[in-house]
N, C-alpha and C positions, 0 to 999 in steps of 0.2 A: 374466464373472468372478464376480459376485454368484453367479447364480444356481444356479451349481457350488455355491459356496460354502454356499446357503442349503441345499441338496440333504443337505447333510452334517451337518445339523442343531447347528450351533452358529449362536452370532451373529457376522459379520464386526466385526473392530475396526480401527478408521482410527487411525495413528497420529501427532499433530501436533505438531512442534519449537515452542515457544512457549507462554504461556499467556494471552496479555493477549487484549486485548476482541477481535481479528481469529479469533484461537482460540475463543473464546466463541459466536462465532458462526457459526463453520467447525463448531463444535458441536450447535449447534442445527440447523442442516440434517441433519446426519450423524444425529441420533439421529430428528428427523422420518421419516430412509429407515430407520428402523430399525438402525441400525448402532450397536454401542460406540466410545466414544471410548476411548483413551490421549493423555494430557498430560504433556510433560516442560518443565521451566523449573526457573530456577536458584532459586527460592526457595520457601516457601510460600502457599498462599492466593491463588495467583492468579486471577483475572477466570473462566479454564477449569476449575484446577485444580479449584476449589470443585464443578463440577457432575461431576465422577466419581471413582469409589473408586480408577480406576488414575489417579493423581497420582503422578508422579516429583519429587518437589520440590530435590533434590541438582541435578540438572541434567546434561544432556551431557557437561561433562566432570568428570563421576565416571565413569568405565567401568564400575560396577558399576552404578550408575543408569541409566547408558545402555544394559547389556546386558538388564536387566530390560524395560526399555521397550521393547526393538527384539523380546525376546519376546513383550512382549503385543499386539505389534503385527503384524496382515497385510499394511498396506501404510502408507507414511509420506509427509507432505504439513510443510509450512512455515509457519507465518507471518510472521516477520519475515526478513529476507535477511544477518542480523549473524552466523549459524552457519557457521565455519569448514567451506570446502570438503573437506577431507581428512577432517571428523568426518562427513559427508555420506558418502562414498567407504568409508570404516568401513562404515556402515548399509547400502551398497548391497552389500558381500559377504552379505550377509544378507536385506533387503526389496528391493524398489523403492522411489524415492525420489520425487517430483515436488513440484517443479523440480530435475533431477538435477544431479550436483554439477560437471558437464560445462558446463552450464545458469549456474551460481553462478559460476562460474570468472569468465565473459565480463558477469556482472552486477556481481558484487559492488563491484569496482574501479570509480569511477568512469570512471577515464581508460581501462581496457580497454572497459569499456560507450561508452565516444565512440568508440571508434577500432572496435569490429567495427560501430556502426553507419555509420557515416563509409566502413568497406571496403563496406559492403552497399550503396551509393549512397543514403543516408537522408540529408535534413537535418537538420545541427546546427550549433549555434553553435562562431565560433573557438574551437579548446582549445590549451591545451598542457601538456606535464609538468611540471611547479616543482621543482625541489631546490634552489635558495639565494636568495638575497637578486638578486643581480646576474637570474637568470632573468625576474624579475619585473619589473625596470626593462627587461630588452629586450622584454618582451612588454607593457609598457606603450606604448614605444613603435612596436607594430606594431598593436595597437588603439588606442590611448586608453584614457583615463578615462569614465565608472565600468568594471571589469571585478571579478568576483567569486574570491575565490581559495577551494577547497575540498579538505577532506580526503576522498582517494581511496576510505575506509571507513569506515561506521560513522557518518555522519551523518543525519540525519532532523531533519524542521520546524525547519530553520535551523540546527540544531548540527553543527557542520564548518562551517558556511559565512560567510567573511567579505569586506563589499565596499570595495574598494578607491576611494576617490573621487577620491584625487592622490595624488602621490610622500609627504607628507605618510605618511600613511595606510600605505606599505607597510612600513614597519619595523613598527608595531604589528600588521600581519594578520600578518604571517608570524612575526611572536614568538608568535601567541594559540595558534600551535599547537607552535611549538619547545620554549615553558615548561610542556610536559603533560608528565608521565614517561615518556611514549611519543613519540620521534619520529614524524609522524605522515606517511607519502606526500601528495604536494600535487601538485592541478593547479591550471591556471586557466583561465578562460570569458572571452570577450568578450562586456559586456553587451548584453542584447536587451533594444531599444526596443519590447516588444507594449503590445498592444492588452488583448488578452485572454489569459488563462490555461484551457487546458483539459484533457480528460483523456480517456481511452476505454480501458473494464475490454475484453481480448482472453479468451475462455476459449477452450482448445486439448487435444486430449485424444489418447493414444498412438499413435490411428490417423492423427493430422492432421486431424481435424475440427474446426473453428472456426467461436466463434463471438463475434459483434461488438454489441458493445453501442454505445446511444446517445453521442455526444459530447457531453458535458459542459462548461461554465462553471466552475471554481471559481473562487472569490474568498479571495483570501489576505491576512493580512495578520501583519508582523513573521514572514514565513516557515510561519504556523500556516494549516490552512483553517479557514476558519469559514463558507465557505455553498457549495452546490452546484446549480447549477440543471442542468435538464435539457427537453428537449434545450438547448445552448447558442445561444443567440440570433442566431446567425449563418447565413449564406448556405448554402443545402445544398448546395452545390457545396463551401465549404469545408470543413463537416460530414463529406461522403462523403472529403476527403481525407484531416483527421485520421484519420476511421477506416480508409483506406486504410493509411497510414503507420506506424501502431498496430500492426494486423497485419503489414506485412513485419518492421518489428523483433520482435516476437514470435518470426514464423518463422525471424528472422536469429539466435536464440539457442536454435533449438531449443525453445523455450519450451513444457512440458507443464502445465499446472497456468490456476489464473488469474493476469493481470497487468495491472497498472495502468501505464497510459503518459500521463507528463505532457507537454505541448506547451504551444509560445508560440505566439499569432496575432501578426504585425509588424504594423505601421502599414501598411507596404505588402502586407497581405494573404498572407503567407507563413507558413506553418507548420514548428518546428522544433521538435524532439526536447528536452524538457527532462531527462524520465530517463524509466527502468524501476523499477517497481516486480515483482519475482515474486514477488508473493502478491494478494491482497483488498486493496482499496486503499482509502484513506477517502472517494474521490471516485464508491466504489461502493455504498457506504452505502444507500442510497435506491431501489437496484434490489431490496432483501428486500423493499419494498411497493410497489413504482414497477414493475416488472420479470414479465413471468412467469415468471420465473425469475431466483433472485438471483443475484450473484457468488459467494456462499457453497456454494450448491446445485451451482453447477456448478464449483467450485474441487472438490470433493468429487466429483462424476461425470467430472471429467477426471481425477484421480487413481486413480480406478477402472476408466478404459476402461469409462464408460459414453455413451450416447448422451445430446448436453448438451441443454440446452434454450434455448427462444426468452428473445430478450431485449428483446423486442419492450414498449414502455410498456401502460399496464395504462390511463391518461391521457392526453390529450393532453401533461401537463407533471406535472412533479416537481421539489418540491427539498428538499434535507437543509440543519439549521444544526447546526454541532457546538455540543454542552455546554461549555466551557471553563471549567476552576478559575478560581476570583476569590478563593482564598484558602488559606493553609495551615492544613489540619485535616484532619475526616474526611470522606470522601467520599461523604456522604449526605445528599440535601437536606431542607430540612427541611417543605418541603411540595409538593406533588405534584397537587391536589386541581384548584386553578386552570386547571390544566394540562391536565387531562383535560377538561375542560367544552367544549373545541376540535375542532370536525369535524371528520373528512379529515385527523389529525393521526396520527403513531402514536410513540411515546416508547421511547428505549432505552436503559437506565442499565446500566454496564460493569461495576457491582459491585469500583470499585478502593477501597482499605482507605483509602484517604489520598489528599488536593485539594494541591493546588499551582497558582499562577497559572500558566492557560496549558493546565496540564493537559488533555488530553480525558480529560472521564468519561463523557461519554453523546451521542445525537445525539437530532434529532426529524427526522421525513419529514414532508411532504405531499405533496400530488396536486392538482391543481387542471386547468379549461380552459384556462389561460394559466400562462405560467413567473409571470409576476407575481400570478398568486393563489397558485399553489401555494408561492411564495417568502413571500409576505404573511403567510399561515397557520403556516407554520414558525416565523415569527420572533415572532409575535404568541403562539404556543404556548411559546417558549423564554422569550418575557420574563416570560410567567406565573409560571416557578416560581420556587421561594423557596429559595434554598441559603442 
């Protein structure tokens, strides 16, 4: 496809829904191959927008904004999954889309995301659909207490998500979402007693070529990730399954583009399906330096129907810590210096305008011969700096 393209003497331009830090960095690979970017997002100054003259800052739904965009664009790529399928389905009269909106349909929804992969014979934990009050007391009592109650769309690092710990508790989860100006679809989960939390970036490109990255460790907490080890410290037998399992959901959705799949390990050694992510995930972070090839790079070559790359470690071990706001202001630290003095360290700041506790603004990577130096080194680099 490129090399048509290049024949013809312009430069190919990628077009990316989004502009925060996942776009940012969808961007830097993309301009590395030489390629223009296009940035569309609903405001100004985002994280992407900043680094190209095509910045759409009206967003998707201006249809004048968007028609602009879908003109400067060859071919169009996602970053976050909150873009309405039908504005998707627009674009593809016109580009190609990856993750197409066929793709979105079966992601976007949570409880439709459980239920094709549940048809695909995948593990996941009990679900079911919520619409009132009464739902929730019968499916309490066909699991038990704790179970999690979630909104169907549009949640991320714990927002939609509330846990129910007894009868007590279910009037307030299911108001947290009634009292929003938007009725909001609900399912709910029966909780899983893991072990561990993991993750594994699938990249998949037009022809079916796939490719499988390391299984991952993250470690969460209050919903948010804050560390990422790699490979995950467990048995390669169970390694080889998550990433087993990774990929059929991938392929159970069609899935073109890159995608982040989270899993639980049980107590009892079992692996289930916590979600899909279709796009770059933050539990892929650490494959731009950990990786010979990163998630970004090949989010970008599978878009393209190009041949993807290995994802093979560059180390025997890698891990990522997120940056996380510790305070409301601006989003610039105020020294940096400490930081750098750190070997085998490598720093990535999102360039967002404004901190918020909690916030991700930046991550740091290591490498190390063990997950526990490479973990060591991240964290010892992150406590350095000075916001």
């Amino acid at each position: 496809m490129l090399k048509s393209i290049y024949k013809e003497n312009r430069t190919f331009t990628i077009g990316i829904l989004g502009g925060g830090q996942l776009a940012k960095m969808l961007a830097s690979a993309a301009y590395r191959m030489g390629l223009n970017v296009a940035i569309i997002e609903n405001h100004r100054e985002s994280p992407a927008g900043d680094m190209t003259k095509s910045d759409f800052s009206i967003g998707w739904h201006n249809s004048v904004d968007l028609d602009e965009f879908i003109e400067e664009s060859d071919i169009i790529t996602l970053e976050n999954e909150f873009i309405d399928p039908e504005i998707l389905e627009y674009i593809e009269k016109q580009r190609k889309v990856y993750p197409t909106s066929q793709t979105m349909r079966l992601v976007q929804d949570k409880l439709t995301q459980k239920e094709t992969f549940q048809n695909a014979g995948l593990p996941v934990p009990k679900f079911e659909k919520i619409e009132n009050i009464d739902d929730l007391a019968e499916f309490s009592k066909k699991y038990g207490f704790p179970f999690v109650l979630k909104a169907r769309k549009y949640g991320y690092d714990g927002y939609g998500n509330a846990t129910v710990f007894d009868e007590d508790h279910i009037a307030p989860a299911i108001n947290k979402f009634s009292n929003s100006e938007k009725k909001r679809d609900l399912m709910a989960e029966a909780f899983v007693d893991f072990t561990k939390e993991l993750a594994v970036i699938i990249a998949r490109n037009p022809t079916g070529e796939t490719v499988v990255y390391p299984c991952v460790e993250t470690v969460q907490y209050r919903h948010i990730c804050h560390e990422v080890i790699a490979p995950a410290e467990i048995d390669l037998s169970l390694q080889k399954e998550a990433q087993n399992i990774a990929l059929k959901a991938v392929e159970s959705i069609n899935g073109i583009g890159v995608f982040g799949v989270e899993l639980f390990l049980t107590k009892d050694n079992k692996i289930l399906i916590n979600e899909i992510a279709p796009r770059p995930h933050n539990s892929g972070h650490y494959t731009i330096e950990g990786c010979q090839t990163s998630q970004f790079e090949n989010c970008i070559r599978a878009a393209c129907n190009l041949p993807l790359g290995s994802s093979k470690l560059i180390a025997p071990a890698a891990a990522m810590v997120n940056l996380l706001g510790e305070r409301d202001g601006i989003g610039v630290p105020e020294n940096i210096s400490p930081l750098l003095r750190h070997n085998s360290v490598w720093l990535h700041l999102y360039n967002k305008k404004s901190s918020r506790n909690g916030r991700k603004m930046g991550h740091i990577t290591a490498v190390g011969e063990t997950q526990t130096i490479a973990l060591g080194r991240a964290k010892s680099a992150a406590d350095a700096i000075e916001w």
